[in-house]
PATIRO-98409 format. One record per residue (C-alpha): residue number from 1; x, y, z. Coordinates in steps of 0.25 Angstrom, whole numbers, m for minus. Layout:
residues N
 num    c1    c2    c3
 NUM     X     Y     Z
...
***
This chain:
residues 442
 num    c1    c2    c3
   1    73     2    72
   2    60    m7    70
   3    60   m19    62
   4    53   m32    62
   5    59   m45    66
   6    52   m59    58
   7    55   m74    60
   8    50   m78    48
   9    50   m91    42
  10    36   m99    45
  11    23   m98    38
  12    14   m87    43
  13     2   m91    48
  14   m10   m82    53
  15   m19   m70    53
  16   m19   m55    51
  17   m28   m43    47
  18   m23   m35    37
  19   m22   m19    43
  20   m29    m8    33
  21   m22    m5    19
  22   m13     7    21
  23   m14     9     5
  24   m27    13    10
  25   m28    16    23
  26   m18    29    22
  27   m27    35    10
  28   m40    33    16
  29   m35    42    27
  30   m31    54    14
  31   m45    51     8
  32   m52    54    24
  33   m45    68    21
  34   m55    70     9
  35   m68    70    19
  36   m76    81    26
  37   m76    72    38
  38   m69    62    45
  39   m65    48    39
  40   m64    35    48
  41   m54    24    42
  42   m54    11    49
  43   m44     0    47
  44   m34     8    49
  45   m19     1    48
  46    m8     5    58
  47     3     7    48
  48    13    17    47
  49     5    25    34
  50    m7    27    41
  51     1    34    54
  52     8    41    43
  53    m6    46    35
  54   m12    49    48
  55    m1    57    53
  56     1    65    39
  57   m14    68    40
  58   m15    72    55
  59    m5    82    50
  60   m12    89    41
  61   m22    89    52
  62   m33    78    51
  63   m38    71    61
  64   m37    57    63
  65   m36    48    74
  66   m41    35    76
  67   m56    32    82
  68   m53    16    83
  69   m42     5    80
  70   m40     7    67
  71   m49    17    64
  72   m46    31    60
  73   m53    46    59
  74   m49    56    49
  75   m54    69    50
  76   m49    77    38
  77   m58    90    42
  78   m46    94    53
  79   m34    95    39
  80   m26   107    41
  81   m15   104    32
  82   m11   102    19
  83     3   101    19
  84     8    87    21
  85    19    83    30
  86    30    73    26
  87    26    58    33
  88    34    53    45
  89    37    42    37
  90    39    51    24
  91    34    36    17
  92    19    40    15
  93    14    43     4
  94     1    48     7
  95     3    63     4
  96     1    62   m10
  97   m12    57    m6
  98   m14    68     3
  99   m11    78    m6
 100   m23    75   m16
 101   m33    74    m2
 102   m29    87     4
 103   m28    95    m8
 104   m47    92    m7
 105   m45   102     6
 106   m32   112     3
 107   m29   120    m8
 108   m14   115    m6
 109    m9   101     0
 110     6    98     1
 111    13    84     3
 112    27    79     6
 113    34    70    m6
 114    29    56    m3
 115    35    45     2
 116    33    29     0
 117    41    15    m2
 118    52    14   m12
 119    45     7   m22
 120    45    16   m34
 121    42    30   m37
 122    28    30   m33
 123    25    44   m41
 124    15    56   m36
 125    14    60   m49
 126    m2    55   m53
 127    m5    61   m40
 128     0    73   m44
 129    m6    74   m58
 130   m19    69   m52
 131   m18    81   m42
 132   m15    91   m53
 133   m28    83   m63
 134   m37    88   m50
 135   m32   102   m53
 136   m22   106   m42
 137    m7   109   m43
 138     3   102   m39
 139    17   107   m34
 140    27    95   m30
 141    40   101   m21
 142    51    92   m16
 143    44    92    m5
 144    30    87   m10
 145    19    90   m16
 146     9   101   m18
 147    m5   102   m23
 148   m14   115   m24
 149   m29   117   m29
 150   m35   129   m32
 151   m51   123   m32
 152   m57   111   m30
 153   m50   100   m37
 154   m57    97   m52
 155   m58    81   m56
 156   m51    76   m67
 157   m46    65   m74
 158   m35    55   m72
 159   m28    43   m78
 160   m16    37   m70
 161    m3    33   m79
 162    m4    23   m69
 163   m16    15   m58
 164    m9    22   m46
 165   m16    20   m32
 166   m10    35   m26
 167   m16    44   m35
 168   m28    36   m38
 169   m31    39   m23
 170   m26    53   m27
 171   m36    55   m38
 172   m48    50   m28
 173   m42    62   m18
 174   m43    72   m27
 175   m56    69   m35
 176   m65    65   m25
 177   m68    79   m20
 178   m63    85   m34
 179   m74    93   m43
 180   m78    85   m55
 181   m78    71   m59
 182   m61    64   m59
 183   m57    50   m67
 184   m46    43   m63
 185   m41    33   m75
 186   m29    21   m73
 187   m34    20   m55
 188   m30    12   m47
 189   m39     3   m41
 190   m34    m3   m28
 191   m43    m9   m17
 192   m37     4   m10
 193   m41    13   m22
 194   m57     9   m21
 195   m56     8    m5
 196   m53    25    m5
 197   m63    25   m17
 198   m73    20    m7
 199   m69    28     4
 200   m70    40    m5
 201   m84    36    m8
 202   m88    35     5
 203   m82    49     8
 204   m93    55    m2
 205   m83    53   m15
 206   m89    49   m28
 207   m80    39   m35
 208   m83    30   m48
 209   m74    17   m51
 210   m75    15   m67
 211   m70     3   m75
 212   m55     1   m75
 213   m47    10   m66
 214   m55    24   m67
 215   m60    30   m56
 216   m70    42   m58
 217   m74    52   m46
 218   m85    62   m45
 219   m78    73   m35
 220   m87    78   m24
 221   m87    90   m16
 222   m84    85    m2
 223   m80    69     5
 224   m86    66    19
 225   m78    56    31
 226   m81    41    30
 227   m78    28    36
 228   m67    18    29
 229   m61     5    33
 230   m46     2    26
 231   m45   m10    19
 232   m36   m21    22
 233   m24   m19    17
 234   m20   m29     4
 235    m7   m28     4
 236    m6   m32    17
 237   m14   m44    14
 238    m6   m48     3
 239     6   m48    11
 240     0   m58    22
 241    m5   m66    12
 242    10   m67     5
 243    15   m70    19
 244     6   m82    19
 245    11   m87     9
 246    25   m86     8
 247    25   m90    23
 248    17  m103    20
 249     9   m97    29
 250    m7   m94    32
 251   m12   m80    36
 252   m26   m75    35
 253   m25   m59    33
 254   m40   m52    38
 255   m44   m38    35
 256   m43   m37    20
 257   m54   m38     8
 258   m48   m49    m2
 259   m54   m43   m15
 260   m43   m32   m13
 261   m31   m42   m11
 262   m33   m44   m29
 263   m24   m51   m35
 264   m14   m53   m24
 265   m22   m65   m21
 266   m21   m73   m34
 267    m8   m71   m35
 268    m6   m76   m20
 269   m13   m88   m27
 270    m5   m89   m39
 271     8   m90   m30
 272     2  m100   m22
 273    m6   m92    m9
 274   m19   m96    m5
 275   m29   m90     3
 276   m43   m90     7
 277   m53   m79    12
 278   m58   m82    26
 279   m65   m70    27
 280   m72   m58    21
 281   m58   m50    25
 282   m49   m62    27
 283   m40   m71    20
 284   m30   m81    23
 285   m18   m83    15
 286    m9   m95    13
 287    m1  m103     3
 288    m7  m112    m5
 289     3  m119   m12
 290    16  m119   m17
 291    20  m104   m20
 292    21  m103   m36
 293    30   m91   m44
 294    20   m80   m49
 295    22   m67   m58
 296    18   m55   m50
 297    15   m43   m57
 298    11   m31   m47
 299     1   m20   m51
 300   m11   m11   m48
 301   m21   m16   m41
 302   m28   m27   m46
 303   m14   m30   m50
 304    m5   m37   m39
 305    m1   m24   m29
 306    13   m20   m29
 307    13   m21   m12
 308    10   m36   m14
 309    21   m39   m22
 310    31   m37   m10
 311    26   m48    m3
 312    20   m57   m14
 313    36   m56   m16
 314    38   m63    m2
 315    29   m74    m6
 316    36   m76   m21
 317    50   m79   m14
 318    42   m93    m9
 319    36   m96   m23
 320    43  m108   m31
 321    49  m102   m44
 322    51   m87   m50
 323    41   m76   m46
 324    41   m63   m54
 325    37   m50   m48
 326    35   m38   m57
 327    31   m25   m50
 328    24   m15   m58
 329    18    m5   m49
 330    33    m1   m42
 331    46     0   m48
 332    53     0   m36
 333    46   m12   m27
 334    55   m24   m25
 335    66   m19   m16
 336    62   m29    m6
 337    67   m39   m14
 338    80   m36    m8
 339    76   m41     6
 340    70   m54     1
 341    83   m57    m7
 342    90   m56     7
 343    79   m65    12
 344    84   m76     1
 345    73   m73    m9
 346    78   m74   m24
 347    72   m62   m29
 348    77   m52   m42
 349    73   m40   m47
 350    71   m34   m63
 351    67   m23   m70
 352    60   m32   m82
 353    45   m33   m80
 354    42   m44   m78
 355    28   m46   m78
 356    17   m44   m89
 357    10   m30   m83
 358    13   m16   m88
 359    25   m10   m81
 360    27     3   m77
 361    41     0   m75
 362    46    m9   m88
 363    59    m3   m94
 364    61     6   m82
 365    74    m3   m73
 366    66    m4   m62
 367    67   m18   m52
 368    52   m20   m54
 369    53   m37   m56
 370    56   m47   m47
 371    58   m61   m48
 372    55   m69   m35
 373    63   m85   m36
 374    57   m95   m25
 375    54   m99   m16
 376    65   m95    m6
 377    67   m96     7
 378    69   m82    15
 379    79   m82    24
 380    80   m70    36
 381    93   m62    36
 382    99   m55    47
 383   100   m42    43
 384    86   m34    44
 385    77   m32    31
 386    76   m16    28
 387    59   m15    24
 388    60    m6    12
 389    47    m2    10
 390    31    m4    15
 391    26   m16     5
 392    41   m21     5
 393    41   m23    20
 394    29   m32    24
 395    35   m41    11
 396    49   m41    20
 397    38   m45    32
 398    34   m56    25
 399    49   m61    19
 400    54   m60    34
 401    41   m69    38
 402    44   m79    28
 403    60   m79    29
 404    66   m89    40
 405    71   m83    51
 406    71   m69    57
 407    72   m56    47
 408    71   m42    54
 409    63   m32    45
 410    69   m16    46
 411    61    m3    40
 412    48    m9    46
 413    41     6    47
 414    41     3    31
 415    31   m10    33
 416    24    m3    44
 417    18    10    37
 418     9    m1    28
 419     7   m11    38
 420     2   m11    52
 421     6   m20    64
 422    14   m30    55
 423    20   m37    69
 424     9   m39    77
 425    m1   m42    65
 426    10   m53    60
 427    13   m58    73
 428     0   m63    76
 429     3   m74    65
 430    15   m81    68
 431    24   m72    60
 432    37   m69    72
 433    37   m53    68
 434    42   m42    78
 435    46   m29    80
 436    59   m25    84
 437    67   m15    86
 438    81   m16    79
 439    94    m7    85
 440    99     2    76
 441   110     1    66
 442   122     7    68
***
């Protein structure tokens, strides 16, 4: 069994370049699968969701294969397939993208049940009911799900009951090459929302951004190849610059676009964080005085992302007073609390909301609060820490950097299908991280 050994407990100081945001990465490869010729994507991360992507596309017979370090070709003219097999991992959810994308080239497209973290229901509904809106059937088995078209999908008109990412990227599959003129009402308008926008436009689409959070397309008969670099990846960023802080430490992070990071950095101000831009892609992060309580309320982006709350968590346990956490986006985000409890953190849970936003889950029992008591001093336990989920994991990274003495980190695969080359990238800054290979359990 693989895990990860730290010796934590000294400020982290150096630099790192952020790998290509798989929140991006892995549904630019489905949007190459809309062209007539073949897509090169560049900055292409090394984690476990791409191999999985690649591997569910190769499949259903496109060719891929990579032309440089980094750098891969998609040619979706060789597809063969529609039926969508199960991933290795059975942790990606990228079929329920794929099934809006392959349903532009086949009159029938099939997908397993999807997969994910445990952080909360994470419904396919509007994904469904957007698929339906374009005027296909949809058929769900215990199995999967099923989508059949008759004719050429027709636009139509959306509103969300809620901003989701997933099936805003679904609607753009679906109206881009659809007859007609589509709206889509309540978007969501994530950096990784406007960069697929883009790479839509450059693929032939026509694609209007309106006030608020509409987004209208004007369907065309045909998409061509193009050329797209990935993004840094934010939440990435946002978990360096979090290990910076609460280490006491000083890393400059390279490869990522500061307008995208938001909010994140006025809170990482308001707690007490500094940093400076050093360069048109590079920022260096450190703490800047004493670390102060804040009430953090995650959201839709502009709002504070949920995948930043994890580690933002780290940084709390070092702030002197109560911190108060209130997660509206997932119910189900905060069982990591359990490791950092072990860790000697004082950290509780409710069901209240306690914060000011709107609440998808007020009155509904879920753990969906937490208050953070600090600071603390973590303290590395014997027995390994279990990584429960993807975001969840790199904030355990972070824990074990900060905690004195040596933790062992289990379930790593879970941290490695979001994140690339976590040892080397962290041992080239004075973190002592390596990976070993534990003996069974009996």
């Amino acid at each position: 069994m693989k895990a990860y050994k730290i010796e934590g407990g000294r400020p982290i100081k150096g630099e790192i370049t952020c790998l290509g945001a798989k929140n991006f990465c892995t549904k630019a490869m489905v949007c190459a699968l809309l062209g007539d010729g073949p897509t090169t994507l560049t900055n292409v991360p090394p984690i476990g969701d791409t191999k999985i992507t690649f591997d569910m596309l190769e499949l259903v017979g496109v060719d891929l294969k990579y032309t440089g370090e980094n750098q891969l070709q998609i040619n979706p003219l060789t597809i063969n397939e529609s039926n969508i097999a199960m991933p290795d991992s059975g942790s990606n959810r990228i079929p329920i993208l794929l099934l809006s994308a392959l349903l532009q080239r086949f009159d029938e497209v099939r997908v397993p049940v999807m997969g994910g973290c445990s952080i909360g229901a994470r419904k396919v509904d509007f994904h469904l009911n957007a698929i339906k809106k374009f005027g296909a059937e949809v058929i769900e088995t215990e199995d999967g799900f099923i989508a059949k078209k008759r004719k050429r999908l027709k636009g139509t008109n959306i509103e969300l009951p809620y901003p989701s990412v997933g099936a805003t990227e679904t609607f753009l599959y679906l109206s881009v090459l659809a007859e007609g003129t589509s709206v889509i009402k309540n978007a969501a308008i994530e950096p990784e929302i406007f960069e697929l926008i883009t790479m839509l436009r450059s693929m032939g689409a026509i694609i209007f951004n309106s006030p608020g959070r509409e987004i209208r397309v004007v369907g065309v008969p045909r998409l061509g190849g193009t050329l797209m670099h990935i993004l840094g990846d934010r939440i990435e960023t946002a978990s360096w610059a979090s290990l910076a802080c609460a280490s006491d430490g000083d890393i400059t992070v390279h490869g990522i676009r500061p307008e995208i990071l938001g909010n994140f950095l006025s809170y990482f101000r308001q707690v007490g964080g500094g940093f400076e831009l050093v360069g048109p892609k590079s920022i260096r992060f450190f703490r800047a005085s004493e670390l102060q309580p804040i009430i953090l309320e995650t959201d839709v982006y502009p709002g504070f992302s949920t995948d930043w709350q994890q580690p933002f968590a780290i940084l709390l346990t070092k702030a002197a007073g109560i911190s108060v956490v209130h997660e509206t986006v997932y119910e189900n985000r905060f069982g990591y609390l359990n490791a950092l409890k072990k860790l000697g953190a004082q950290v509780q849970t409710a069901t209240h909301c306690l914060g000011e936003l709107p609440c998808r889950y007020k009155g509904q029992s879920h753990h969906h609060s937490a208050i953070i008591s600090g600071p603390t001093r973590l303290t590395a336990i014997e027995e390994p820490l279990l990584v429960p989920d993807l975001r969840a994991g790199l904030a355990y990274v972070i824990a074990a950097a900060i905690a004195e003495g040596e933790t062992i980190l289990t379930g790593i695969h879970n941290i490695e299908r979001g994140y690339g080359d976590i040892v080397p990238r962290l041992s080239k800054m004075n973190l002592n991280i390596e990976k070993v290979e534990l003996e069974p359990v009996a």
